[in-house]
PDB file of N, CA, C and O in Angstrom:
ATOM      1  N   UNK A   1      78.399  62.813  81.975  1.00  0.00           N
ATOM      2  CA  UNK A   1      79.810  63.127  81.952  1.00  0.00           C
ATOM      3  C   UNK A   1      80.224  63.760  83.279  1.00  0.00           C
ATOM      4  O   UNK A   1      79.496  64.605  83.800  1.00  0.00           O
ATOM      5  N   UNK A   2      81.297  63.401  83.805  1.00  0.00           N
ATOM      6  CA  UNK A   2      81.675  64.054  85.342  1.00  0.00           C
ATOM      7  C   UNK A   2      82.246  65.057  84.652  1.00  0.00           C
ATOM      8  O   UNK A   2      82.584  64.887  83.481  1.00  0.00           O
ATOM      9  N   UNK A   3      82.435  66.308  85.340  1.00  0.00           N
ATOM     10  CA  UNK A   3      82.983  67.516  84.937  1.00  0.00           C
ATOM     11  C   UNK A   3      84.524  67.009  85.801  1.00  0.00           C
ATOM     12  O   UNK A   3      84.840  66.468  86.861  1.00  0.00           O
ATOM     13  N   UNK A   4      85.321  67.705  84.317  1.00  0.00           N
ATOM     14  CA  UNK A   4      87.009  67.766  84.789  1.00  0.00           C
ATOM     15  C   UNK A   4      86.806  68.540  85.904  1.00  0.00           C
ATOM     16  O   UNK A   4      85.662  68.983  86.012  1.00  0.00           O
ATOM     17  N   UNK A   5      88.047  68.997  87.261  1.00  0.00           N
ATOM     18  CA  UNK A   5      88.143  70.470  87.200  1.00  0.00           C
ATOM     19  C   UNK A   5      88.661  71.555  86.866  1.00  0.00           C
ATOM     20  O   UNK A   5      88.776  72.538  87.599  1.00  0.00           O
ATOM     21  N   UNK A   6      89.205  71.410  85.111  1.00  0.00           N
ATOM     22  CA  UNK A   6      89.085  72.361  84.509  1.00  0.00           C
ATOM     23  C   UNK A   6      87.936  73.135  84.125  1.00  0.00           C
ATOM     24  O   UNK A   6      87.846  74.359  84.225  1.00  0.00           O
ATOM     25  N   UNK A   7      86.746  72.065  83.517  1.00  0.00           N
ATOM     26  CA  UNK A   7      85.163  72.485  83.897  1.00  0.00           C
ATOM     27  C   UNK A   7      85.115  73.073  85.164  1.00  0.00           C
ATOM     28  O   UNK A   7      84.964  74.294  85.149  1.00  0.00           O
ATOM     29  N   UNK A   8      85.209  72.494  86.337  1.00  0.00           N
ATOM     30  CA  UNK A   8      84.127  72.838  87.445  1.00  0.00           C
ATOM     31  C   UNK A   8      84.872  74.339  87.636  1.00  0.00           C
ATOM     32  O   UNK A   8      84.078  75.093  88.198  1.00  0.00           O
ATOM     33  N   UNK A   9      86.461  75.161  87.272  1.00  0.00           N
ATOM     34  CA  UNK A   9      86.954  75.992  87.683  1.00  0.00           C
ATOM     35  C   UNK A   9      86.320  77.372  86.110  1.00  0.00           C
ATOM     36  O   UNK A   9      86.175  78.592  86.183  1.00  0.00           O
ATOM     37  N   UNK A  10      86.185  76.764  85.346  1.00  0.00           N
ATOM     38  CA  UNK A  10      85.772  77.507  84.438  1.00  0.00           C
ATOM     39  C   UNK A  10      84.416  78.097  84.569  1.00  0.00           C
ATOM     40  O   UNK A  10      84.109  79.243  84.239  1.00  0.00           O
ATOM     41  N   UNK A  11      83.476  77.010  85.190  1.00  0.00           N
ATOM     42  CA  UNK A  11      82.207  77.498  85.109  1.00  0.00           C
ATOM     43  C   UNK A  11      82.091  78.626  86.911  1.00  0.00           C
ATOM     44  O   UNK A  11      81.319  79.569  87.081  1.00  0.00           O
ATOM     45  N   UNK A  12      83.162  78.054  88.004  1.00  0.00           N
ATOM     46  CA  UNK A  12      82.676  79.137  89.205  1.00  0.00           C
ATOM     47  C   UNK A  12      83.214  80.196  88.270  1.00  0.00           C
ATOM     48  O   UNK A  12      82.387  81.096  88.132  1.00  0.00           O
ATOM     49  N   UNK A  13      84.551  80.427  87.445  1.00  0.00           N
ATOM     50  CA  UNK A  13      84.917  81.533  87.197  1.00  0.00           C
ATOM     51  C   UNK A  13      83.523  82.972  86.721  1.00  0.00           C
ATOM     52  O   UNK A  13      83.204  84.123  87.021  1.00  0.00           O
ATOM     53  N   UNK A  14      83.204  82.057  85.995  1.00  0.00           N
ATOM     54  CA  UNK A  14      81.764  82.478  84.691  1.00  0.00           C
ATOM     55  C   UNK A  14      80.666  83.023  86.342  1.00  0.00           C
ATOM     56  O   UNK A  14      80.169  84.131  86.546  1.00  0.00           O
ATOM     57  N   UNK A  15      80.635  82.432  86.771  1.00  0.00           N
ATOM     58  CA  UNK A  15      79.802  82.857  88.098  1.00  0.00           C
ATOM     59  C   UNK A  15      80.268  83.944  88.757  1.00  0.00           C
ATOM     60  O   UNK A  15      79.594  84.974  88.778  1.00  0.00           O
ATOM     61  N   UNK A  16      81.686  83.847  89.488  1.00  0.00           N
ATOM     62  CA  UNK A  16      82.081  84.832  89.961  1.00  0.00           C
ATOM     63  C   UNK A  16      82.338  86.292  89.467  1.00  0.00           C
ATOM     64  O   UNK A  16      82.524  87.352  90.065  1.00  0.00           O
ATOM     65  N   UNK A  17      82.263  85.861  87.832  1.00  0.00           N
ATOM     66  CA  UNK A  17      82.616  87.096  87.367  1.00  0.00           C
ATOM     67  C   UNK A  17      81.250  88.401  86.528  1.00  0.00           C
ATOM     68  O   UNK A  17      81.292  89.459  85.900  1.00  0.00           O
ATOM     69  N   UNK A  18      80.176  87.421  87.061  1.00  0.00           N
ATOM     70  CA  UNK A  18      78.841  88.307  86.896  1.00  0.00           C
ATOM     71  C   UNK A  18      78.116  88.769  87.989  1.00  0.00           C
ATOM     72  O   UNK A  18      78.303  88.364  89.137  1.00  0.00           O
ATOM     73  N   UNK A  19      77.416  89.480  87.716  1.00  0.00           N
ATOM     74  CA  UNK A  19      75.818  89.613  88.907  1.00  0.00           C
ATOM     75  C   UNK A  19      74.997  88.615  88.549  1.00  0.00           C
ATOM     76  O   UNK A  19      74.654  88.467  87.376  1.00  0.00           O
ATOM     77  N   UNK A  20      74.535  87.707  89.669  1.00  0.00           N
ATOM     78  CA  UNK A  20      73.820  86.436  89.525  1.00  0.00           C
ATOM     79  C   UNK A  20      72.562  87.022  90.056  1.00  0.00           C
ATOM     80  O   UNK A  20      72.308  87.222  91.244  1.00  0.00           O
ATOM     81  N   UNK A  21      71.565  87.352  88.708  1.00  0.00           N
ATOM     82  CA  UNK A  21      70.336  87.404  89.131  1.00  0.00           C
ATOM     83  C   UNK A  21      69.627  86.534  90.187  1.00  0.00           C
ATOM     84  O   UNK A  21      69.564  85.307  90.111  1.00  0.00           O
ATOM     85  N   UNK A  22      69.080  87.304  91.214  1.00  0.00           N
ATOM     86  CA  UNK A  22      68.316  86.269  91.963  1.00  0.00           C
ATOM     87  C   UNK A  22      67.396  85.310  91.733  1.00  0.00           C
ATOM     88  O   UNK A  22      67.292  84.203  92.261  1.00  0.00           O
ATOM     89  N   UNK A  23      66.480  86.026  90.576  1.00  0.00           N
ATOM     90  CA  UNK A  23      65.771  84.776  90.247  1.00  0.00           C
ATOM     91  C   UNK A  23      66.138  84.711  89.097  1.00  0.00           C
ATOM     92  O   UNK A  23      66.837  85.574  88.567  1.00  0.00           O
ATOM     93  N   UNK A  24      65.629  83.438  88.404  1.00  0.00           N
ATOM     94  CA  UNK A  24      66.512  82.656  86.604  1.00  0.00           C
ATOM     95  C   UNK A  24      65.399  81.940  86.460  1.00  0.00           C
ATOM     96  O   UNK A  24      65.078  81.019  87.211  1.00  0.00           O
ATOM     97  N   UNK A  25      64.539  82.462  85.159  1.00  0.00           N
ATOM     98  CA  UNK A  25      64.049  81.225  84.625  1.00  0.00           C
ATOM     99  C   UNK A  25      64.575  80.212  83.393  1.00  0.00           C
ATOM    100  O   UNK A  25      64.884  80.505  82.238  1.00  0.00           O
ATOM    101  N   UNK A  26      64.561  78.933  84.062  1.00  0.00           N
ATOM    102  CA  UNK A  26      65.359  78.133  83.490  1.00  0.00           C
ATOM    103  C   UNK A  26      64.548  77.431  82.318  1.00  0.00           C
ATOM    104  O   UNK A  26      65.289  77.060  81.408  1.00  0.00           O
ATOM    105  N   UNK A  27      63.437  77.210  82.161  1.00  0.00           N
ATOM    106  CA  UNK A  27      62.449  77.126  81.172  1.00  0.00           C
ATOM    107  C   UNK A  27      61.489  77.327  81.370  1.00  0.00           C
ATOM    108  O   UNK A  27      61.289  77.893  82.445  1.00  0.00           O
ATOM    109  N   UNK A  28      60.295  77.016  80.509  1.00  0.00           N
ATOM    110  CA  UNK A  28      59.048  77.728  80.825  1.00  0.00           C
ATOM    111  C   UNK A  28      57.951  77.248  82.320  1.00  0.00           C
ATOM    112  O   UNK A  28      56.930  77.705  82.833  1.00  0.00           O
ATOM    113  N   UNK A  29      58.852  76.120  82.572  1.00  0.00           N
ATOM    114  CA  UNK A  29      58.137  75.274  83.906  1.00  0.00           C
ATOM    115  C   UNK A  29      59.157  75.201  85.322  1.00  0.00           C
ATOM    116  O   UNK A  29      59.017  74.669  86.423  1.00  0.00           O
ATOM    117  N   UNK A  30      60.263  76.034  84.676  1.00  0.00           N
ATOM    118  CA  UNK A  30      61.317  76.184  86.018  1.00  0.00           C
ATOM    119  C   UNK A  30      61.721  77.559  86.186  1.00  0.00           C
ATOM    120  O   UNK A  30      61.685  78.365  85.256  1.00  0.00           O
ATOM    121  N   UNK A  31      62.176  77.897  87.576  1.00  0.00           N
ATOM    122  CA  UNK A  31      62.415  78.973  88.135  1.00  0.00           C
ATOM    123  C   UNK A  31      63.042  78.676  89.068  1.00  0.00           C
ATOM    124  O   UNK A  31      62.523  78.317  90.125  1.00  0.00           O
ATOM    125  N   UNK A  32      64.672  78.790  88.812  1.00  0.00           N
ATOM    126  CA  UNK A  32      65.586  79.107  90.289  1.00  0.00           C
ATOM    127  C   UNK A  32      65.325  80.585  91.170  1.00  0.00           C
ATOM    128  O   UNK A  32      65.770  81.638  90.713  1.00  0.00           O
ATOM    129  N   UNK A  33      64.594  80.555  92.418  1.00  0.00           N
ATOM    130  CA  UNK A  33      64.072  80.974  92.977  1.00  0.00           C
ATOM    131  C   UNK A  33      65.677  82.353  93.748  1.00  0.00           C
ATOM    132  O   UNK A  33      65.544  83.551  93.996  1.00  0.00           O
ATOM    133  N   UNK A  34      66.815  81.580  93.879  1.00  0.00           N
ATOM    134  CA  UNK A  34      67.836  81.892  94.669  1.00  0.00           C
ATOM    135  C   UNK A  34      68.771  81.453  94.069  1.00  0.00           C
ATOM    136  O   UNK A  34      69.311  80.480  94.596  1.00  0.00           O
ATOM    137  N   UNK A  35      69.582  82.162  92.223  1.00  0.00           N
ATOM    138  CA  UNK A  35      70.068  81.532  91.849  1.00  0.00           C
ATOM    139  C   UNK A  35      72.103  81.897  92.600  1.00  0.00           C
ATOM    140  O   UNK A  35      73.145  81.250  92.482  1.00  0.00           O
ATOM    141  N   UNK A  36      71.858  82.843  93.106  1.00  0.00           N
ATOM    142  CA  UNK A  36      73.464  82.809  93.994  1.00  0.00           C
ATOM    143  C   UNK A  36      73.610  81.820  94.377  1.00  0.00           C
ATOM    144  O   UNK A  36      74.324  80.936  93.905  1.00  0.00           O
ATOM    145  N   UNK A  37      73.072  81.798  95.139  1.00  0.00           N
ATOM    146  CA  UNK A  37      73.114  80.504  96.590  1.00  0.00           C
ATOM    147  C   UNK A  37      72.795  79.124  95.884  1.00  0.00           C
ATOM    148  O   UNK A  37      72.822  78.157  96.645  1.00  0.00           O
ATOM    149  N   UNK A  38      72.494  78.865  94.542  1.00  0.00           N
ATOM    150  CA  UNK A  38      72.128  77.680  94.404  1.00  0.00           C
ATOM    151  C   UNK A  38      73.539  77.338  93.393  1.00  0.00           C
ATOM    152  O   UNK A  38      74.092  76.239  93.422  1.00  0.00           O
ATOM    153  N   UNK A  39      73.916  78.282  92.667  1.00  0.00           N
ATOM    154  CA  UNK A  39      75.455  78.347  91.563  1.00  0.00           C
ATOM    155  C   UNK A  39      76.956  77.740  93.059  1.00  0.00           C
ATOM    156  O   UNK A  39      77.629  76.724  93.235  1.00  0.00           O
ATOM    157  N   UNK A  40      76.796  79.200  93.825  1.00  0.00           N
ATOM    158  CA  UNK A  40      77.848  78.728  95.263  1.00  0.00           C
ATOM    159  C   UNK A  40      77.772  77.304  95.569  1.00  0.00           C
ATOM    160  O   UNK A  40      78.699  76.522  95.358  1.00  0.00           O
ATOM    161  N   UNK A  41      76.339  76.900  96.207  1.00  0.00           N
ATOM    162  CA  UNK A  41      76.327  75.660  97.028  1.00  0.00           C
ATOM    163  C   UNK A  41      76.930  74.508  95.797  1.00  0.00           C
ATOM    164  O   UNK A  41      77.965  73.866  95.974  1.00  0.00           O
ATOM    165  N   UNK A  42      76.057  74.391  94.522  1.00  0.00           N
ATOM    166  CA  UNK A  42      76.492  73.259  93.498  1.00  0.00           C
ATOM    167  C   UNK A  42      78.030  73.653  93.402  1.00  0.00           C
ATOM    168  O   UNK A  42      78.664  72.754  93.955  1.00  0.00           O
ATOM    169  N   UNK A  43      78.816  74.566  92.955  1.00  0.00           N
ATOM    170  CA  UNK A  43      80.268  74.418  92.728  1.00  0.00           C
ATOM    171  C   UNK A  43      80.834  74.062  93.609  1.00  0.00           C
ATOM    172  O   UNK A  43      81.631  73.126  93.538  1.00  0.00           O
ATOM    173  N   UNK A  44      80.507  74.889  94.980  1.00  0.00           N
ATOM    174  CA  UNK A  44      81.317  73.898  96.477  1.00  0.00           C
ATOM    175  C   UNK A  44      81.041  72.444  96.037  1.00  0.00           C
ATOM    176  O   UNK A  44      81.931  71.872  95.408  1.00  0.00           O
ATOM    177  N   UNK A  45      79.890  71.792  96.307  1.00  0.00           N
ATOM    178  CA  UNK A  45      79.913  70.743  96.387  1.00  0.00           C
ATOM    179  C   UNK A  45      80.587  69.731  95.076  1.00  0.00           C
ATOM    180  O   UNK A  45      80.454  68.507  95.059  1.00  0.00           O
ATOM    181  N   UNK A  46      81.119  70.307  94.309  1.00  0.00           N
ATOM    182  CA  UNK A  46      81.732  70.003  92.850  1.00  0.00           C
ATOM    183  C   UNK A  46      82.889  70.032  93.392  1.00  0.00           C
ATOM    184  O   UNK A  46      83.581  69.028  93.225  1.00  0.00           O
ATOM    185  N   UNK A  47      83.453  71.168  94.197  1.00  0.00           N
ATOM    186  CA  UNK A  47      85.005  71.083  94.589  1.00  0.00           C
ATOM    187  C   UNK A  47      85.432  70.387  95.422  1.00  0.00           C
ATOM    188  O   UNK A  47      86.656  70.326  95.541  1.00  0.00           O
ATOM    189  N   UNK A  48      84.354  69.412  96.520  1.00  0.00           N
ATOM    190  CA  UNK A  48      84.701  68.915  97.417  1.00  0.00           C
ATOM    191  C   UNK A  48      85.092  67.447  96.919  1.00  0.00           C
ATOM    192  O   UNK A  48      85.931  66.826  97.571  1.00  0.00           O
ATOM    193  N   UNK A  49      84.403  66.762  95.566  1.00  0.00           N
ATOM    194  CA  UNK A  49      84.799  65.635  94.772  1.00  0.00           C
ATOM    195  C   UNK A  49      84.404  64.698  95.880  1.00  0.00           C
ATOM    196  O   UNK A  49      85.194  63.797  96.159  1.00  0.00           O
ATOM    197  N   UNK A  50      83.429  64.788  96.454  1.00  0.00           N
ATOM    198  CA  UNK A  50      82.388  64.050  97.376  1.00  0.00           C
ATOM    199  C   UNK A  50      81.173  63.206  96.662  1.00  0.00           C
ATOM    200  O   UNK A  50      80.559  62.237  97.108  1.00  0.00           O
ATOM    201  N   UNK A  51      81.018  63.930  95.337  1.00  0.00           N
ATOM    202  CA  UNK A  51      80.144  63.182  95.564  1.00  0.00           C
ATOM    203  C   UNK A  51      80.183  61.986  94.304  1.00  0.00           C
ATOM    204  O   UNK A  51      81.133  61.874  93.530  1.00  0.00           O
ATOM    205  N   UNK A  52      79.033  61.184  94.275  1.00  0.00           N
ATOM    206  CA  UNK A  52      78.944  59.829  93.359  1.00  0.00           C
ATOM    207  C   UNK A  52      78.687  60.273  91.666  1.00  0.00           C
ATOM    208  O   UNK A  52      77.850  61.065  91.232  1.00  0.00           O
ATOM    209  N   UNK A  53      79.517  59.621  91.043  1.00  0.00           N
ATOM    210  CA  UNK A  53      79.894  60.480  89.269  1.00  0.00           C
ATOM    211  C   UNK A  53      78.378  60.887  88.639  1.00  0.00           C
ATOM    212  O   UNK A  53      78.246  62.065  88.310  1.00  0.00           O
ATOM    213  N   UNK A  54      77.476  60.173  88.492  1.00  0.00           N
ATOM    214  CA  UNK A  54      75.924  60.452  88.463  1.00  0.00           C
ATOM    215  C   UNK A  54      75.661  61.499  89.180  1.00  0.00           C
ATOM    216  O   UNK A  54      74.957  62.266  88.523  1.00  0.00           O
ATOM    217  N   UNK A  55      75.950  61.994  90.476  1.00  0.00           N
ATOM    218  CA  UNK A  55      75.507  63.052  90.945  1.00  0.00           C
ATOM    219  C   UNK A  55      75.924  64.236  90.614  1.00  0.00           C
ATOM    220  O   UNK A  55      75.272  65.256  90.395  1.00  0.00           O
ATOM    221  N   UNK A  56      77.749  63.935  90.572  1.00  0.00           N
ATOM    222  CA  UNK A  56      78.502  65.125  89.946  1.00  0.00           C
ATOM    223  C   UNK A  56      77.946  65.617  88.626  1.00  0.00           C
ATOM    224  O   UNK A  56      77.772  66.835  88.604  1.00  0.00           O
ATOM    225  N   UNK A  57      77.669  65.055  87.675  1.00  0.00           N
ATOM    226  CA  UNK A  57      77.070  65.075  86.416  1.00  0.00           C
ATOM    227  C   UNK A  57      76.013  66.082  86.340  1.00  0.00           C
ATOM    228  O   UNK A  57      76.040  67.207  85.843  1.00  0.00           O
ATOM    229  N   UNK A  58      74.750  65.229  87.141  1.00  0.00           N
ATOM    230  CA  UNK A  58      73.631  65.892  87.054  1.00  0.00           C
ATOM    231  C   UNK A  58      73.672  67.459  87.921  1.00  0.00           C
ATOM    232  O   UNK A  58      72.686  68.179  87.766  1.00  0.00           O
ATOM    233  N   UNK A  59      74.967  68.031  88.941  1.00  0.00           N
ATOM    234  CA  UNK A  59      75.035  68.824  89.936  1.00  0.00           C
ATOM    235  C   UNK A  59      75.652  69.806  88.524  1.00  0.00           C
ATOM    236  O   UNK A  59      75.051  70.862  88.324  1.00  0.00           O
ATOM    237  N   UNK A  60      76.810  69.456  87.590  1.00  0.00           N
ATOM    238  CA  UNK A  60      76.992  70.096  86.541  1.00  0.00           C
ATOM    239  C   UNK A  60      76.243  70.470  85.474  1.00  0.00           C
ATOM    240  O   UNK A  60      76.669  71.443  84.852  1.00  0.00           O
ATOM    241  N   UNK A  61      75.302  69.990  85.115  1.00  0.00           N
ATOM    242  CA  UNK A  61      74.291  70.502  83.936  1.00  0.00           C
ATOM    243  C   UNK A  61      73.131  70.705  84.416  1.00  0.00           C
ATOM    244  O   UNK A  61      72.163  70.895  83.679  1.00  0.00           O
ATOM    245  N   UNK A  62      73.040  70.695  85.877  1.00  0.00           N
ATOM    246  CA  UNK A  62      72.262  72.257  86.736  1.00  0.00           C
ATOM    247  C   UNK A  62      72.890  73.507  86.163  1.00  0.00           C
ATOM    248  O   UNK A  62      72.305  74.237  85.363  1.00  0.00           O
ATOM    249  N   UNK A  63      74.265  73.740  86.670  1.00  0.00           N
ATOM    250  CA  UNK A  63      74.932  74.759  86.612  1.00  0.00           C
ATOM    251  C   UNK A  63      75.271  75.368  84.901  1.00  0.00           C
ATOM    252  O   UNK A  63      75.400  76.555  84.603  1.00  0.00           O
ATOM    253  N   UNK A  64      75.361  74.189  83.948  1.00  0.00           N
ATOM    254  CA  UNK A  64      75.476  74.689  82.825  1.00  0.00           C
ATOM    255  C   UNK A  64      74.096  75.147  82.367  1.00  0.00           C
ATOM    256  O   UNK A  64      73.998  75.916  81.412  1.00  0.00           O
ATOM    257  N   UNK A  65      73.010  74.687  83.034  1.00  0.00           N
ATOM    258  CA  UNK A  65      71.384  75.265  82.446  1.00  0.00           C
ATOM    259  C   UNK A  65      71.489  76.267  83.036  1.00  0.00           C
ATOM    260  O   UNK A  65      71.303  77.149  82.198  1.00  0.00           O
ATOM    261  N   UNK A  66      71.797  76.991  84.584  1.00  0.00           N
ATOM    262  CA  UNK A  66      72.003  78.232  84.788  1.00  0.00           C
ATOM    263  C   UNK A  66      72.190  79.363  84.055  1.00  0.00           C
ATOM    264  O   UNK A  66      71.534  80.310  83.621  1.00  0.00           O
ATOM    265  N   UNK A  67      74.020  78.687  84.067  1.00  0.00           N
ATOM    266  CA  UNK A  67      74.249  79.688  82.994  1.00  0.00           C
ATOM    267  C   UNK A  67      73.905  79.610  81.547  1.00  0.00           C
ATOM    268  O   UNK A  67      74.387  80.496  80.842  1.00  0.00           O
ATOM    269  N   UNK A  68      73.270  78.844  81.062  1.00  0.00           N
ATOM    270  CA  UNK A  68      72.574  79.116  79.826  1.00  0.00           C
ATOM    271  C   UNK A  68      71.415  80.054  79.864  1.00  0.00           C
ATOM    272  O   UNK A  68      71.181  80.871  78.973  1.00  0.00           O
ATOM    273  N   UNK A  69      70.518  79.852  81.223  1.00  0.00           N
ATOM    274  CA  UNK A  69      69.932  80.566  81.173  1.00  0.00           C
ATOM    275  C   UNK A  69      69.697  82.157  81.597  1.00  0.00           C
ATOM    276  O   UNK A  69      68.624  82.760  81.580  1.00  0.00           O
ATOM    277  N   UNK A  70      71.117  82.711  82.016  1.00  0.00           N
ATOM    278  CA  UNK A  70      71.271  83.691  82.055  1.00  0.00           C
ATOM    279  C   UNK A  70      72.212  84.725  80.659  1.00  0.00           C
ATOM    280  O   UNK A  70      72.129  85.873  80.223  1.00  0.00           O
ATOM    281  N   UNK A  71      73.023  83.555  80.386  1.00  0.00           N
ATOM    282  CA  UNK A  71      73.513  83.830  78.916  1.00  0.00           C
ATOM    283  C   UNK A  71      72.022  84.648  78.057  1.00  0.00           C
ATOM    284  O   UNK A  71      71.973  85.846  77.782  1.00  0.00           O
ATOM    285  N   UNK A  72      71.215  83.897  77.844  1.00  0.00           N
ATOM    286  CA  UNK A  72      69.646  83.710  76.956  1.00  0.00           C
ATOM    287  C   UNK A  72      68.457  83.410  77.808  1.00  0.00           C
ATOM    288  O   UNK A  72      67.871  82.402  78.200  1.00  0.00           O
ATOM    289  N   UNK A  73      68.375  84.368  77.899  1.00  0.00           N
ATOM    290  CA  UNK A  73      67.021  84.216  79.101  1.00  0.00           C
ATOM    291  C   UNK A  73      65.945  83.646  78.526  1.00  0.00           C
ATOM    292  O   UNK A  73      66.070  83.909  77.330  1.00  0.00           O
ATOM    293  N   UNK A  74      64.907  82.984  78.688  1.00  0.00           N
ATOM    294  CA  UNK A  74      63.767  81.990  78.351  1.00  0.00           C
ATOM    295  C   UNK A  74      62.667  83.441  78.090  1.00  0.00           C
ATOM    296  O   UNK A  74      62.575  84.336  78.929  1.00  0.00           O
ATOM    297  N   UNK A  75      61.903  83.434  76.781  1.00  0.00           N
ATOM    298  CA  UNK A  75      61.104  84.250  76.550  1.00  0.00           C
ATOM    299  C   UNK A  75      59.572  83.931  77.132  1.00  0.00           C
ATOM    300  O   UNK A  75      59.253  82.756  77.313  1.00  0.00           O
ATOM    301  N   UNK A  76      58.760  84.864  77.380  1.00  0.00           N
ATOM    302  CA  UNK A  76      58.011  83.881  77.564  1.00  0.00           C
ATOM    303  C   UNK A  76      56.843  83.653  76.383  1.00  0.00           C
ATOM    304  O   UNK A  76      56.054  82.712  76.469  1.00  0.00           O
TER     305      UNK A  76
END
């Protein structure tokens, strides 16, 4: 699904309006290492509507596993 940008403005909001742990584990075999800089760079590149609908997609449910995984952090 390409994110509207009612999505893509809802989810920087959700970003901007927390402390973005630096590191996020996203499941038990992933770890965003630099999750600021990785939430910033994917929404820029969401706002620029650059890129190909497959990419937009998959660049959005990065960002929604983010914040899922800061919502509910992965136990271990």
């Amino acid at each position: 699904m390409i994110p509207t940008i009612h999505q893509i403005l809802e989810i920087e909001k959700f970003f901007n309006e927390i402390n973005i742990p630096t590191v996020v584990k996203l499941n038990r075999a992933t770890t965003q290492t630099n999750a600021p800089r990785f939430a910033k760079e994917n929404i820029e590149l969401l706002k620029t509507n650059a890129l190909k609908p497959v990419a937009a997609a998959l660049c959005y449910e990065r960002l929604q596993a983010l914040k899922a995984a800061i919502i509910d952090p992965v136990k271990e």
